[in-house]
LUMLUM-102041 format. One line per field, with one value per atom (N, C-alpha, C, O): residue number from 1; residue in one letter; atom name; x, y, z. Coordinates in Angstrom, 1 decimal. Example, Ala and Ser with C-alpha at 12.3 -4.5 7.8 and 13.67 -1.06 7.14 Angstrom:
% residues 2
pos <- (1 / 1 / 1 / 1 / 2 / 2 / 2 / 2)
code <- (A / A / A / A / S / S / S / S)
site <- (N / CA / C / O / N / CA / C / O)
east <- (13.2 / 12.3 / 13.2 / 14.2 / 12.8 / 13.7 / 12.9 / 13.4)
north <- (-5.7 / -4.5 / -3.3 / -3.3 / -2.2 / -1.1 / 0.0 / 1.1)
up <- (7.8 / 7.8 / 7.8 / 8.5 / 7.1 / 7.1 / 7.9 / 8.0)
% end
This chain:
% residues 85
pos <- (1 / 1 / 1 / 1 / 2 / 2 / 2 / 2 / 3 / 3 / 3 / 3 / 4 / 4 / 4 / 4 / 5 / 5 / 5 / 5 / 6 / 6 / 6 / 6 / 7 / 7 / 7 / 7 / 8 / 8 / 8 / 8 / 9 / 9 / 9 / 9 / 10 / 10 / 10 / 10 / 11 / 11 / 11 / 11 / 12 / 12 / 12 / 12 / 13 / 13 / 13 / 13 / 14 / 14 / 14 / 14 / 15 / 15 / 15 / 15 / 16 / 16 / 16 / 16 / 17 / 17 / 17 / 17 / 18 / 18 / 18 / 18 / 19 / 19 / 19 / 19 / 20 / 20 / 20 / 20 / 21 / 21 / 21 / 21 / 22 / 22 / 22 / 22 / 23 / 23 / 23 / 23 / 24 / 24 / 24 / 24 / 25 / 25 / 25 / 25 / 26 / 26 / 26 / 26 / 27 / 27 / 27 / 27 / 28 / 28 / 28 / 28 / 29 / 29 / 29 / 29 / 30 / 30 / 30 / 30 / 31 / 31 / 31 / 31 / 32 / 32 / 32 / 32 / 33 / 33 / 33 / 33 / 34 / 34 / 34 / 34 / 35 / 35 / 35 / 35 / 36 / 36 / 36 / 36 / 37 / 37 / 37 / 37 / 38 / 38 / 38 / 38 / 39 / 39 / 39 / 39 / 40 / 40 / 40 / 40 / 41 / 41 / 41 / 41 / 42 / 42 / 42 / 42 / 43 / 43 / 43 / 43 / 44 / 44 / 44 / 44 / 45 / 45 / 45 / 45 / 46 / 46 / 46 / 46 / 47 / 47 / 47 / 47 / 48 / 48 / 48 / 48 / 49 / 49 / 49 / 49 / 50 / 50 / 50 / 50 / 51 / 51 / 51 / 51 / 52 / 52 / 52 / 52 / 53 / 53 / 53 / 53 / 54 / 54 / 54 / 54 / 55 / 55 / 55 / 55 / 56 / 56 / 56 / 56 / 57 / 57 / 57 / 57 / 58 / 58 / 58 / 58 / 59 / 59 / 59 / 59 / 60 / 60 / 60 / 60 / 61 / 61 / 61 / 61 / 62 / 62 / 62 / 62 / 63 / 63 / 63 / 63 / 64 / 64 / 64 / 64 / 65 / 65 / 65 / 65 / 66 / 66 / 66 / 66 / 67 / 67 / 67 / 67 / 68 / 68 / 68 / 68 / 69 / 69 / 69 / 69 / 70 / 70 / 70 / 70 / 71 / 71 / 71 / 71 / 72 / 72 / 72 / 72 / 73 / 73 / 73 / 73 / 74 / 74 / 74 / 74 / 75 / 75 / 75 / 75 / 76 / 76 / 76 / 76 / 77 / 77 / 77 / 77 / 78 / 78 / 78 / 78 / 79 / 79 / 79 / 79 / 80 / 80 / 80 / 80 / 81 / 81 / 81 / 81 / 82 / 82 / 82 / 82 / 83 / 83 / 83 / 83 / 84 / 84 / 84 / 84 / 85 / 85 / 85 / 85)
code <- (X / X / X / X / X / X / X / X / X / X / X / X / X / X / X / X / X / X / X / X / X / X / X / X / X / X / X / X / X / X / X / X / X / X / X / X / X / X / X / X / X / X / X / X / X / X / X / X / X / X / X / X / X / X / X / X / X / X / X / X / X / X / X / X / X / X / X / X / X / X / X / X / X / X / X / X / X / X / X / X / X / X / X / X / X / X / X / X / X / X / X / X / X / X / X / X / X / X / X / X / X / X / X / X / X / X / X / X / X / X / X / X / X / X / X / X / X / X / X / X / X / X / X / X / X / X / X / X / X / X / X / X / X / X / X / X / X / X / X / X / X / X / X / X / X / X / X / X / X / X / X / X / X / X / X / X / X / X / X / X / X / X / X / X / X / X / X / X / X / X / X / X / X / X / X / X / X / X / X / X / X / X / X / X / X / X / X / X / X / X / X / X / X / X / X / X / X / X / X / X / X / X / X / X / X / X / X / X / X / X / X / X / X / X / X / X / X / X / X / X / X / X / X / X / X / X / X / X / X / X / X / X / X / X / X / X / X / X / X / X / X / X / X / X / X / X / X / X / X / X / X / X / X / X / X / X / X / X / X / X / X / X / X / X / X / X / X / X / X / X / X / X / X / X / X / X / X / X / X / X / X / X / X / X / X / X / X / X / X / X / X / X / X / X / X / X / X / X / X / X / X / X / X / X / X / X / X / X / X / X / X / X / X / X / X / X / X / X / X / X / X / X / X / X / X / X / X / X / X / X / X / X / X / X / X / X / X / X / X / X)
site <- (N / CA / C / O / N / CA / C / O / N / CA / C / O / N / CA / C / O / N / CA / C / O / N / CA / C / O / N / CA / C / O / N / CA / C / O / N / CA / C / O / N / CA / C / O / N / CA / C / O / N / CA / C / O / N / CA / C / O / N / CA / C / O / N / CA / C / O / N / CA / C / O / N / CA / C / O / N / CA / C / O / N / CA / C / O / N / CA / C / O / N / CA / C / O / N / CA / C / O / N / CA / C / O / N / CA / C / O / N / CA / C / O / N / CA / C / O / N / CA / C / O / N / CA / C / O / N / CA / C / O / N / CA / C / O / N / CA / C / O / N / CA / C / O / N / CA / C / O / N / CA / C / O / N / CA / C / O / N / CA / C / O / N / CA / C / O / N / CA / C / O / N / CA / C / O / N / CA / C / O / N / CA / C / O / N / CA / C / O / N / CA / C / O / N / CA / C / O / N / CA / C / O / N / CA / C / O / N / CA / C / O / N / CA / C / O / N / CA / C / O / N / CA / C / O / N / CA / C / O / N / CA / C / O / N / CA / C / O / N / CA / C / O / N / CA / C / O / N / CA / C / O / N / CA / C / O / N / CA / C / O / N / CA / C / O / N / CA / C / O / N / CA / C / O / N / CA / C / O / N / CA / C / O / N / CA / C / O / N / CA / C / O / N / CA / C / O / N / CA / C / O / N / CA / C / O / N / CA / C / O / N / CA / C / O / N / CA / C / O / N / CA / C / O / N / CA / C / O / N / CA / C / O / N / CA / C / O / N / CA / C / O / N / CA / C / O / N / CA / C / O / N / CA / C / O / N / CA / C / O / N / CA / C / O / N / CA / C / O / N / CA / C / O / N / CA / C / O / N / CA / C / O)
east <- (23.2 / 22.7 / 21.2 / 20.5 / 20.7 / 19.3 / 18.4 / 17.2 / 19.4 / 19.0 / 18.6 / 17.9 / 19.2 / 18.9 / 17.4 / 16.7 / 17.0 / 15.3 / 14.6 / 13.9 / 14.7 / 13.8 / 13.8 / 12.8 / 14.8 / 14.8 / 14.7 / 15.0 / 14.5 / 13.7 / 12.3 / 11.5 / 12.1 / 10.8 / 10.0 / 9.0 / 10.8 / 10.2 / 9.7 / 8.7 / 10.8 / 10.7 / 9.1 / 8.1 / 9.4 / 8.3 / 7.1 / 6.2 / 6.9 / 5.7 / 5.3 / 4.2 / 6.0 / 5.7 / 5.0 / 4.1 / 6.0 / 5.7 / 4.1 / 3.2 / 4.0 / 2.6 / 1.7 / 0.5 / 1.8 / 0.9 / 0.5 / -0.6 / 1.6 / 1.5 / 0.4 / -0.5 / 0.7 / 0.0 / -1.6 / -2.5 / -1.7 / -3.1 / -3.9 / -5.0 / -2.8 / -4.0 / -3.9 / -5.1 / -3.2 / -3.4 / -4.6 / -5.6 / -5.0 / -5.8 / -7.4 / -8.4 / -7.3 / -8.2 / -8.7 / -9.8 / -7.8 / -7.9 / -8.9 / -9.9 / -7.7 / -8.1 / -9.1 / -9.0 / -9.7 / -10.5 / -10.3 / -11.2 / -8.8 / -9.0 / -8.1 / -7.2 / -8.6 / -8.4 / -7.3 / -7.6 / -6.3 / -5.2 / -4.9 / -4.4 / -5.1 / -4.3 / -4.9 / -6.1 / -3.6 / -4.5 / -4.7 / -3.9 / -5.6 / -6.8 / -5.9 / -5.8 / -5.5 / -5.1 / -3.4 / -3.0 / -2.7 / -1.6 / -1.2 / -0.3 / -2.6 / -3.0 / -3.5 / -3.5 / -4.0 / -4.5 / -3.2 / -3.2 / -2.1 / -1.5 / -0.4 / 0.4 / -0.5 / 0.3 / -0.1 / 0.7 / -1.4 / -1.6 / -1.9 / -2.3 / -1.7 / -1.8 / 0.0 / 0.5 / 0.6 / 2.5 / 2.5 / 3.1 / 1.9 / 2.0 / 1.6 / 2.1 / 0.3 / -0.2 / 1.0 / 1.6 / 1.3 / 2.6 / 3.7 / 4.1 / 4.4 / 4.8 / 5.3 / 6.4 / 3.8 / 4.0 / 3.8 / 4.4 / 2.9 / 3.2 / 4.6 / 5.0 / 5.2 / 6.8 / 7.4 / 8.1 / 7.4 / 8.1 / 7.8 / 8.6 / 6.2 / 6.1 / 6.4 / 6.3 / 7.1 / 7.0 / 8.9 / 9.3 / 10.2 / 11.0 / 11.3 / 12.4 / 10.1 / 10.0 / 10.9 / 11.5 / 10.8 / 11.2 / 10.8 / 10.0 / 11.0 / 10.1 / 10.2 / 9.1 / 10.9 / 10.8 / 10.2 / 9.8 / 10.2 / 9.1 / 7.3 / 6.2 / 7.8 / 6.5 / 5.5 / 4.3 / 6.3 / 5.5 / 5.6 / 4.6 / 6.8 / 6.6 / 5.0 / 4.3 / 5.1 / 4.3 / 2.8 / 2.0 / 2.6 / 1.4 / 0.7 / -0.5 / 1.4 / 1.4 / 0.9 / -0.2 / 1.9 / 2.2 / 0.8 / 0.5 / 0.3 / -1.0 / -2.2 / -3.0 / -2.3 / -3.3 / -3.6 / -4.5 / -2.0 / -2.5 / -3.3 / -4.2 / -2.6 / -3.0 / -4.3 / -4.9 / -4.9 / -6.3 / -7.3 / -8.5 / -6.5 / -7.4 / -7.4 / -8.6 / -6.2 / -6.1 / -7.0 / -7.5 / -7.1 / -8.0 / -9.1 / -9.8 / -9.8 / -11.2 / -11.2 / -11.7 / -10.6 / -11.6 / -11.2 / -12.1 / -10.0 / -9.7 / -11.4 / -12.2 / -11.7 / -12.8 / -14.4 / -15.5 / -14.2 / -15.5 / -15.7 / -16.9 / -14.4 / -14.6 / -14.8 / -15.4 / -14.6 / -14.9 / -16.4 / -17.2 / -16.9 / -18.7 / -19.2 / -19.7 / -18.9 / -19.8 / -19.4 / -20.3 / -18.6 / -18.0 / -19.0 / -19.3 / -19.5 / -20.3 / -21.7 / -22.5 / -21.9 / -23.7 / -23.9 / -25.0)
north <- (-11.3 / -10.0 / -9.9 / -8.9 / -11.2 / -10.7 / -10.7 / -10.4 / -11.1 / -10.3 / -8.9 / -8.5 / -8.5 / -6.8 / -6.5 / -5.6 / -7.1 / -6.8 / -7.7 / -7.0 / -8.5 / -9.0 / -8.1 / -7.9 / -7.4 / -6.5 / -5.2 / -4.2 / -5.0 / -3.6 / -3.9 / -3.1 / -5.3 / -5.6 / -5.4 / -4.8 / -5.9 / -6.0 / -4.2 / -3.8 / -3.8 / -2.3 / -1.8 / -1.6 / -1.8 / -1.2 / -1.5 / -0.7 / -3.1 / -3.4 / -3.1 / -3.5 / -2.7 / -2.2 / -0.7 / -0.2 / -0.2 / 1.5 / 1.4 / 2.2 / 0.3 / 0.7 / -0.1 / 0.4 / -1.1 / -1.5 / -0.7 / -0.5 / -0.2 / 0.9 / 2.2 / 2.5 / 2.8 / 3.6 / 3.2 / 4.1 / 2.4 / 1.7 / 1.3 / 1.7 / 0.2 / 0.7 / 2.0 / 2.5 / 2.7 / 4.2 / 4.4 / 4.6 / 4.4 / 5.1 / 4.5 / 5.1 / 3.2 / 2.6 / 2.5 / 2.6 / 2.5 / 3.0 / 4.1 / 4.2 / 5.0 / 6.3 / 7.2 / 8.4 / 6.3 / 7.2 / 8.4 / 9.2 / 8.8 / 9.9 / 9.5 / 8.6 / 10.4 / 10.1 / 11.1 / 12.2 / 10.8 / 11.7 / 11.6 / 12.6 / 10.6 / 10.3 / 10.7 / 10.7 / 11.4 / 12.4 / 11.4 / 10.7 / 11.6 / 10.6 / 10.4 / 9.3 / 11.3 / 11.7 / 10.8 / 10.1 / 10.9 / 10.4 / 9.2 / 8.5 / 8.7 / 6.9 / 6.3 / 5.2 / 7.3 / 6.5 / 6.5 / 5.4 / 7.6 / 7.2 / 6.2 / 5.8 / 5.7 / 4.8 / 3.7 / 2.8 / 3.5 / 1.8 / 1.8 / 0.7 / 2.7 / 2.5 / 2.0 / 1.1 / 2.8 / 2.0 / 1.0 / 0.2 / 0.3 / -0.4 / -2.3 / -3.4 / -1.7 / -2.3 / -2.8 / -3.8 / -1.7 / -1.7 / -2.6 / -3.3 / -2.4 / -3.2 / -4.5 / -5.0 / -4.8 / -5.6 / -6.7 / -7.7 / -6.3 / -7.2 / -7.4 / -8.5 / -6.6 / -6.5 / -7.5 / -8.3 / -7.7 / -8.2 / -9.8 / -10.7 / -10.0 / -11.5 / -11.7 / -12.8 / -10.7 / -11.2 / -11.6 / -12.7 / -10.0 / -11.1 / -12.0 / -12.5 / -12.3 / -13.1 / -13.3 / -14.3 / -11.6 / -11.2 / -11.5 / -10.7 / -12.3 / -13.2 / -11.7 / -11.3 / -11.1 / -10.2 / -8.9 / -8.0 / -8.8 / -7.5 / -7.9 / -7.4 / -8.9 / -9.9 / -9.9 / -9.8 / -10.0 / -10.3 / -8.8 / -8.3 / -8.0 / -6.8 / -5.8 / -5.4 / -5.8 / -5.2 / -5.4 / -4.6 / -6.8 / -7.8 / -7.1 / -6.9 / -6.8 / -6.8 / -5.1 / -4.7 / -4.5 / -3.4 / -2.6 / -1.4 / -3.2 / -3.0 / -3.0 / -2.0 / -4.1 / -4.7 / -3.2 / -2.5 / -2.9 / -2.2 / -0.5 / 0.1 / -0.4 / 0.4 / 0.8 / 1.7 / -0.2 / -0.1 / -0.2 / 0.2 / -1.0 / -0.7 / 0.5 / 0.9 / 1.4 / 2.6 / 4.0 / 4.9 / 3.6 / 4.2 / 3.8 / 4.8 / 2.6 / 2.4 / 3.5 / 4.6 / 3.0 / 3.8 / 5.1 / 5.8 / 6.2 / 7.5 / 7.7 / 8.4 / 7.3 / 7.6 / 7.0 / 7.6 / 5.9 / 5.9 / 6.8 / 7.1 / 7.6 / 8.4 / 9.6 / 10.3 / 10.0 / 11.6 / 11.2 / 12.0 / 10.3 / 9.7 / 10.6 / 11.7 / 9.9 / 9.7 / 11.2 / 11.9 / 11.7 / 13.1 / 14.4 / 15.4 / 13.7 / 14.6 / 14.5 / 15.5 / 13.5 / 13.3 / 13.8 / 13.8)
up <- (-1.4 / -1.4 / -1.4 / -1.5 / -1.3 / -1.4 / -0.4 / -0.4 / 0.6 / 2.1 / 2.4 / 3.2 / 1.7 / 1.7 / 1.0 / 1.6 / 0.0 / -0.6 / 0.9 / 1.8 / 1.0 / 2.5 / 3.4 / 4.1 / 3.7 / 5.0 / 4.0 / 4.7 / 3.2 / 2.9 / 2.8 / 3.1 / 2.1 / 2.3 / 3.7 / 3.9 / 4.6 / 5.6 / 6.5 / 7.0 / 6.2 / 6.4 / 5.8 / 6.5 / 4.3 / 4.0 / 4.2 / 4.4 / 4.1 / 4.3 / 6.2 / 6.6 / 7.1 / 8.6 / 8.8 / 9.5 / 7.7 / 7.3 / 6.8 / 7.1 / 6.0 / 5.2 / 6.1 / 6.1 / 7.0 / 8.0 / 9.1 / 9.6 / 9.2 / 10.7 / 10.2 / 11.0 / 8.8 / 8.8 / 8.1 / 8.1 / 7.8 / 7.7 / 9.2 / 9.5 / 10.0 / 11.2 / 11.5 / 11.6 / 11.6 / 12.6 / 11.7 / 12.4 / 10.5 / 9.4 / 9.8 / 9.7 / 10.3 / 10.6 / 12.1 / 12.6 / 12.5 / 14.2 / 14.9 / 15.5 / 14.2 / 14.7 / 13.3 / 13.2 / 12.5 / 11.3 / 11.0 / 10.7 / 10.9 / 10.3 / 8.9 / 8.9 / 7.6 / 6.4 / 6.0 / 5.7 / 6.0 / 5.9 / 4.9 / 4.4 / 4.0 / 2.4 / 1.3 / 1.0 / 0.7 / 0.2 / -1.3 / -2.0 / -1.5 / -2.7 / -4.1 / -4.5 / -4.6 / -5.8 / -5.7 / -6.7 / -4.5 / -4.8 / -4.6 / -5.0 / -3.5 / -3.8 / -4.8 / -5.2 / -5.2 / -6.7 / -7.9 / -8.5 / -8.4 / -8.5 / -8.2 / -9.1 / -6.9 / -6.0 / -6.4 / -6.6 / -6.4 / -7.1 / -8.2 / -8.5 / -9.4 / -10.3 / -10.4 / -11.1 / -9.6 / -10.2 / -9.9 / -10.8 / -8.6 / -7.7 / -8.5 / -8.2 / -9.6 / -10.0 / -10.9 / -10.7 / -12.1 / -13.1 / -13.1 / -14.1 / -11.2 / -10.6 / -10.1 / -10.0 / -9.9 / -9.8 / -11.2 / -11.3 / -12.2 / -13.2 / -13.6 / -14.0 / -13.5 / -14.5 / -13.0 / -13.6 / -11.5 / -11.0 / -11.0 / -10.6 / -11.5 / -12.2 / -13.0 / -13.4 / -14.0 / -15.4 / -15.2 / -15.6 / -14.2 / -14.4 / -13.2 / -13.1 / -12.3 / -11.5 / -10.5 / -10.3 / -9.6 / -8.4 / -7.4 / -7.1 / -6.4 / -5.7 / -4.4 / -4.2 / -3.8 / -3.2 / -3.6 / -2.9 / -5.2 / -5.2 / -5.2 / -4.8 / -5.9 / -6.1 / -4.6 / -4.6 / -3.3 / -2.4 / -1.8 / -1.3 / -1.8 / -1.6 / -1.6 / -0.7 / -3.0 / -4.0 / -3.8 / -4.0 / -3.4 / -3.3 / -2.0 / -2.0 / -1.2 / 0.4 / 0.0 / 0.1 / -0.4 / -0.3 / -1.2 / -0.9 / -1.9 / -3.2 / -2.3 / -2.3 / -1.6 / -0.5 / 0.4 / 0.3 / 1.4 / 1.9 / 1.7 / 2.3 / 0.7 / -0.1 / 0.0 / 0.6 / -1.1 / -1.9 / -0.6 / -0.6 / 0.8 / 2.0 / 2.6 / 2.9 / 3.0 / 3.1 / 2.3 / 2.8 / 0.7 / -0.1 / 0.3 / 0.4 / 0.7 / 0.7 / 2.0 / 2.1 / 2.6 / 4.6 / 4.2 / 4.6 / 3.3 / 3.8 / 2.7 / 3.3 / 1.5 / 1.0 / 1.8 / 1.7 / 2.4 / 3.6 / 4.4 / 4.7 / 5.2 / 6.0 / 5.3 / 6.1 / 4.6 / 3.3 / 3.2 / 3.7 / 2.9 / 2.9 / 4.1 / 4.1 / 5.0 / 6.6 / 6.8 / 7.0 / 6.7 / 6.8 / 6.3 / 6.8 / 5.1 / 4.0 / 4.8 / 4.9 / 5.3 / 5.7 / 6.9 / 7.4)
% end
């Protein structure tokens, strides 16, 4: 059965790549601030509790999935900058 966390893994981490480059691609800052910041704050939560019971598929999930994230937050808040000036 734990083929099925790999292939949702895989899923989700496509969903969250795809919309990171589009985000980076095409610069527009679509996400909205407040509910990525909640998002890595679970994200973060997360993933400690998936090292602690040592979920090797949320573990890398999570990892992947945190990454893109916190890069999606940087550029939608670079482009709100350059936006402002």
């Amino acid at each position: 059965m734990e083929w099925i966390g790999y292939a949702a893994l895989f899923f989700l981490i496509i969903a969250w790549l795809v919309e990171a480059v589009d985000l980076i691609k095409n610069k527009k800052g679509r996400l909205d601030v407040k509910f990525a910041t909640f998002f890595i704050i679970g994200s973060i939560l997360m993933l400690i509790y998936s090292i602690q019971i040592k979920n090797t598929v949320y573990i890398i999930m999570k990892s992947i999935v945190l990454f893109l994230s916190c890069l999606s937050l940087y550029y939608t808040l670079e482009l709100h900058k350059k936006k402002k000036k």
